[in-house]
Structure formats: C-alpha cells, structure tokens
C-alpha positions as CSV (number, residue, x, y, z in Angstrom):
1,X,1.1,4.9,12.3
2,X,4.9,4.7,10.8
3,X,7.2,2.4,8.9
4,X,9.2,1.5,11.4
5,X,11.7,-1.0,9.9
6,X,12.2,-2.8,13.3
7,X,13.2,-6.2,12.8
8,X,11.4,-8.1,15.2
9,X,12.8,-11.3,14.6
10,X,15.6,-9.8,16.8
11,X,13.0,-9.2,19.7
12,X,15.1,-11.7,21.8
13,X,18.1,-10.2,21.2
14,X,17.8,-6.5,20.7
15,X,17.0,-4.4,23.7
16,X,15.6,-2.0,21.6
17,X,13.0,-4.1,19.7
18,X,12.0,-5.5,22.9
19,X,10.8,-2.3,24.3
20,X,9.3,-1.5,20.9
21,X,7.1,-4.7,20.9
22,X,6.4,-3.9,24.8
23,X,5.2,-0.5,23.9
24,X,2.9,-1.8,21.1
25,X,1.4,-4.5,23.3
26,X,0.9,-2.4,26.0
27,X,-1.2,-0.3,24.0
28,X,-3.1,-3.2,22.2
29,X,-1.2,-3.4,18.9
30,X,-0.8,-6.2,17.9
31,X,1.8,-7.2,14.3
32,X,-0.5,-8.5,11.6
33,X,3.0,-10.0,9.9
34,X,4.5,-12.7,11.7
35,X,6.8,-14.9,9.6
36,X,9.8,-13.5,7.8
37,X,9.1,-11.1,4.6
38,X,13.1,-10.7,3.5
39,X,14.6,-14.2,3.1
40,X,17.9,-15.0,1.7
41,X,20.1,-17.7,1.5
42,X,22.2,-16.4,5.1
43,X,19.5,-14.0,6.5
44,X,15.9,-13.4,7.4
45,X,14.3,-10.1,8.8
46,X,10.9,-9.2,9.7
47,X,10.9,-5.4,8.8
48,X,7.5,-4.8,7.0
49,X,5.5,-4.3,10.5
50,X,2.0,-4.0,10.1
51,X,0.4,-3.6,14.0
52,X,-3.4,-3.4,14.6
53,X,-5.5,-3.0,17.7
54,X,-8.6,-4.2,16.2
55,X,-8.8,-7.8,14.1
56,X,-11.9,-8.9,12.9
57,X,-10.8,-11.0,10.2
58,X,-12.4,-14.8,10.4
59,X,-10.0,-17.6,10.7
60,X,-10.0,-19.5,7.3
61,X,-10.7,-22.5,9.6
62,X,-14.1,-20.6,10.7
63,X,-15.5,-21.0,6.9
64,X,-17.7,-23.4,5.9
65,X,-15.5,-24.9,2.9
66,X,-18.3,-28.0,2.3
67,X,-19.9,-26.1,-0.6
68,X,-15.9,-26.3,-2.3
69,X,-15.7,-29.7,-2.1
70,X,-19.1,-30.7,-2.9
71,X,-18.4,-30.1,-6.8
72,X,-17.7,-33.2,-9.3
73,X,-14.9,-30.6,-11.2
74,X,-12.0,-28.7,-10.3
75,X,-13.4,-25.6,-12.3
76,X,-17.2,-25.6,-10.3
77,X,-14.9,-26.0,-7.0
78,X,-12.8,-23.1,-7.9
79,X,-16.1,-21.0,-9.1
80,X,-17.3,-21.4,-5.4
81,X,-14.1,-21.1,-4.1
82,X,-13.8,-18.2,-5.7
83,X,-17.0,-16.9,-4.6
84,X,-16.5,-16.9,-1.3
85,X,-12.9,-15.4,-1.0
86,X,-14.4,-12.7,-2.9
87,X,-17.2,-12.1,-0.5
88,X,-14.7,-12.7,2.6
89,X,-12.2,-9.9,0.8
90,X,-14.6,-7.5,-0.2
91,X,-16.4,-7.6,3.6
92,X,-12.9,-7.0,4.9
93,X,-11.5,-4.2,2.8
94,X,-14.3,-2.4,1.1
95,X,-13.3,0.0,-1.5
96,X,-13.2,3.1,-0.2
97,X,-13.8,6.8,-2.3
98,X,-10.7,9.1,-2.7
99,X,-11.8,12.6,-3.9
100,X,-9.6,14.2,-6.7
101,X,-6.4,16.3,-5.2
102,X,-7.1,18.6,-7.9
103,X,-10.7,19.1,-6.4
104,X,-9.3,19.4,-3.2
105,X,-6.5,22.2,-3.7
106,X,-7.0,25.8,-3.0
107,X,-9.1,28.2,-5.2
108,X,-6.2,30.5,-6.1
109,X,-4.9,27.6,-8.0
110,X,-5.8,28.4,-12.1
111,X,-7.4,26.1,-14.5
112,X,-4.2,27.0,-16.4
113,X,-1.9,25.6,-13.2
114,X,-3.6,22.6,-12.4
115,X,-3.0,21.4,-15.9
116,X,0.1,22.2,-15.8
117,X,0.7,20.5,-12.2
118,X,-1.2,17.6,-14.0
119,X,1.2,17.2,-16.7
120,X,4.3,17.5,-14.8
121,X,3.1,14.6,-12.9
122,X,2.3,12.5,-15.3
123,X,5.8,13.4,-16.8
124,X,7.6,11.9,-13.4
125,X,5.1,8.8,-13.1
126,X,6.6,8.1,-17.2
127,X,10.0,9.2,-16.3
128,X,9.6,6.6,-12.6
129,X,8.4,4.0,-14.9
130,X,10.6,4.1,-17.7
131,X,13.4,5.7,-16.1
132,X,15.4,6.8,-20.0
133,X,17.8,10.0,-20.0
134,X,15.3,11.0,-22.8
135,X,12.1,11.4,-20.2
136,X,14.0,12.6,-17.5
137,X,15.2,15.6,-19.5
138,X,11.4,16.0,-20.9
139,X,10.4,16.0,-17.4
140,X,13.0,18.7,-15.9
141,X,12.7,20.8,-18.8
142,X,8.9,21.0,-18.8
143,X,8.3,24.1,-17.0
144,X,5.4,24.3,-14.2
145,X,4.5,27.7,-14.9
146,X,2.6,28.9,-17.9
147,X,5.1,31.1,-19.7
148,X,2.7,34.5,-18.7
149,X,4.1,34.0,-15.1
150,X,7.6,33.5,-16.0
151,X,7.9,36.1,-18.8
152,X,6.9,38.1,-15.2
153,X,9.5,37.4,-13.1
C-alpha cells in the first residue's frame, strides 16, 4: 500500500488528511492504529498508518477467558493463557514461506557472484549493526567482483 506518514490525529484540522481518510473510507480501508504511536511530553502524532479492508480478528471480549481463571495458580492461569493467545496469534498471522533471493535471481548470476553478493551483505548488515569506522571501511573496500572480472576491465 504505502507509508504514508499522515498524521491523522490532525484529520479535523488538516484539509489534506481529511480527504486522505475520505479516500480510504470510501474505498473500505479502514486504520488498524487508532491511538497515538509518537508521544512526547508537548506532542502526539498518529503517523504509523496501518489501513485494511478486511478484519477478521476476534474481539478479545469474544474469547472464552473461563478456562484462565479457573486455575488455583498464577503459573497454570498463565499456561492457559498462554495457550490460547498462541492459538489466537498463530490463526491470525500464519508463518508464511519466503524462497531464497539467491534462488530467485537470474541464471547468468555465477556461483562465484552470489557469494560474493552474499558476503558484501552480510558486511553492511555488521557494518548497520555495529556501525565502527573499522567495518565500514571493511565493507567499502570489499570488492563485489571476483578479481578475474576486474583484472578485465
């Protein structure tokens, strides 16, 4: 769909969110998201806009919560507790397969290239997660071509 960044807190007040919501409404989207999700001690803004036409998700009022508070201890209520957020999550957003971008990429790609592409990948996520002058210079100075292609050019 988009990230947007519309805050719609300022629906009211801003002409242009107003015909954004319209727009989604009209076409059955409805947002997901409907308290705050940046709060400070001045401001609040609604910007992380999740819209769906479809919601199938049961009302935690809808579940049966007897069997939780049936239990003498806290650790059998949280076991069944437990339980049945599980169930509830796992009915809602099933894991879902992702096939391999390598497997995916076009056959003129070499064994040799794909490793290479591999490894200067895993270089950035290192360098993105531990962001030292030491792995960013590892990861601009590893070259993405085998050497046979650039003693080539």
């Amino acid at each position: 769909m988009g990230d947007f960044n519309i805050n719609l807190l300022n629906v009211d007040t801003h002409q242009q969110t107003q015909q954004f919501i319209e727009d989604m409404y009209s076409n059955a989207f409805f947002p997901l998201i409907t308290k705050p999700t940046r709060v400070d001690a001045n401001t609040a803004t609604l910007i992380d806009n999740i819209f769906c036409n479809e919601i199938h998700f049961k009302h935690p009022m809808e579940i049966d919560w007897a069997s939780v508070y049936a239990h003498e201890t806290c650790q059998e209520a949280y076991t069944v507790f437990h339980a049945t957020f599980s169930a509830l999550y796992n009915e809602h957003f099933p894991l879902q397969n992702k096939q391999s971008k390598y497997k995916a990429r076009k056959s003129w790609l070499s064994d040799e290239l794909k490793h290479h592409i591999k490894t200067k990948n895993k270089l950035f996520k290192k360098y993105k997660r531990n962001c030292t002058f030491t792995n960013e210079q590892i990861y601009k100075k590893t070259s993405l071509f085998p050497k046979t292609i650039n003693s080539h050019s």
